[in-house]
N, C-alpha and C positions, 0 to 999 in steps of 0.2 A: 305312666310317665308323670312326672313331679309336674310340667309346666301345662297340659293337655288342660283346658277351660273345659270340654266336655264332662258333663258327670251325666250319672246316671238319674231317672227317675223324675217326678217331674216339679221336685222342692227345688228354689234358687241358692241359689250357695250364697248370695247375697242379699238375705232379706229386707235389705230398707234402700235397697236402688230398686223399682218400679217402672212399668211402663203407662201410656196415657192408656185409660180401658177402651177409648173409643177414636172412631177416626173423627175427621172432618166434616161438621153440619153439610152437605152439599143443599139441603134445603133453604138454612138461612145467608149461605154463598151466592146460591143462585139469584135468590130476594135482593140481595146488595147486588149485584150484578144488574140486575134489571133495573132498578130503582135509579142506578147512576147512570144506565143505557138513557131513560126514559129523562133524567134532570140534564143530559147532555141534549136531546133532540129539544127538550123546551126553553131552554137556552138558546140554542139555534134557530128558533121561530123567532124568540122573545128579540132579539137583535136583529135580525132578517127586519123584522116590525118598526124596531128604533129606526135602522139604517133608511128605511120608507120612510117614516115617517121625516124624519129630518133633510131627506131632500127632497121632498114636498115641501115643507116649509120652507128650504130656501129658493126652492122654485116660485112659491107664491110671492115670499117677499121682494123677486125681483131688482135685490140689488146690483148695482155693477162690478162687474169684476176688478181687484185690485189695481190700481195705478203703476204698479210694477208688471202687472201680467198687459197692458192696458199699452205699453210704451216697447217699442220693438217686436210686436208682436210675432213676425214672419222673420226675424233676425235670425239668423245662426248661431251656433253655439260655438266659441273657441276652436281652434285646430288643436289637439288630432280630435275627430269626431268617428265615433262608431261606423264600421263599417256595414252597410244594409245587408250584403250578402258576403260574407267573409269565404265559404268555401269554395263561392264561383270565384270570385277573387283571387284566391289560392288558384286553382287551378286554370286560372288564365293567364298567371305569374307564372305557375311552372311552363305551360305550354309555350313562353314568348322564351326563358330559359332554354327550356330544351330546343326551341328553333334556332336559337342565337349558338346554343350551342354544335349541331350537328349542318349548319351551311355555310357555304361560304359568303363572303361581301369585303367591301371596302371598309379598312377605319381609317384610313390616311391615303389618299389616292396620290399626292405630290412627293411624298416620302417614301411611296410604292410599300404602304404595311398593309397587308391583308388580313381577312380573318379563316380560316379554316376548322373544320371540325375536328375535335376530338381526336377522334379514330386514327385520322389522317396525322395530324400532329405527331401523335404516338406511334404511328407508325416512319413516318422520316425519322424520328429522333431513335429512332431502333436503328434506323439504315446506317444513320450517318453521325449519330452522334453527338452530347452537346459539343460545342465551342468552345475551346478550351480559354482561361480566363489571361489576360496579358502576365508576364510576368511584372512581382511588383506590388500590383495591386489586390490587395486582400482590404475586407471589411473586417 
């Protein structure tokens, strides 16, 4: 076959394309590996040390704290403010929904409106149907 890259024997067909003769140093890999393990961990004392050392020093110097920090100190922040427990929240929001939704009670006790469930709802409006709308009047 004219196009087959295979030949035989173990000369290249293309003598001045080459491969690298050897692999990857894994010894002097491993050396850079360590070395920047070991400049990582002494970096991380060496700051661990500063961050001590510098709040000792403003602990000793015992200055007062800013006149902004100093003034309303127990004040609130703006509304909205974060809520402390958002998922008990949530579901104490669903739980008051879903009881609003599935009993009955009063919303207008003079005007005789009440409230009923769901269920209930959708089942009269099966029985009976909506109300059909005056003639006339369309939105």
């Amino acid at each position: 076959m004219a196009g087959n890259n295979a030949h035989s024997g173990d000369e290249p067909r293309n003598p001045h394309v080459q491969h690298e003769p050897g692999d990857v140093n894994a010894l002097a890999l491993t050396k850079f590996g360590l070395a920047m393990a070991a400049l990582i961990v002494i970096f991380l004392f060496a700051l661990w040390g500063m961050f001590e050392y510098l709040k000792n020093r403003e602990a000793e110097a015992g200055l007062p704290l800013s006149p902004s920090a100093m003034v309303n100190a127990q004040k609130q922040p703006p509304e909205p403010r974060l809520q402390r427990h958002a998922a008990q929240d949530m579901r104490d929001w669903r739980a008051a929904e879903d009881k609003a939704l599935h009993q009955y009670g009063w919303i207008d006790p003079d005007k005789g409106i009440v409230q009923i469930p769901v269920e209930r709802a959708m089942d009269l409006i099966a029985q009976r149907g909506l109300p059909a709308a005056p003639a006339g009047k369309t939105k």
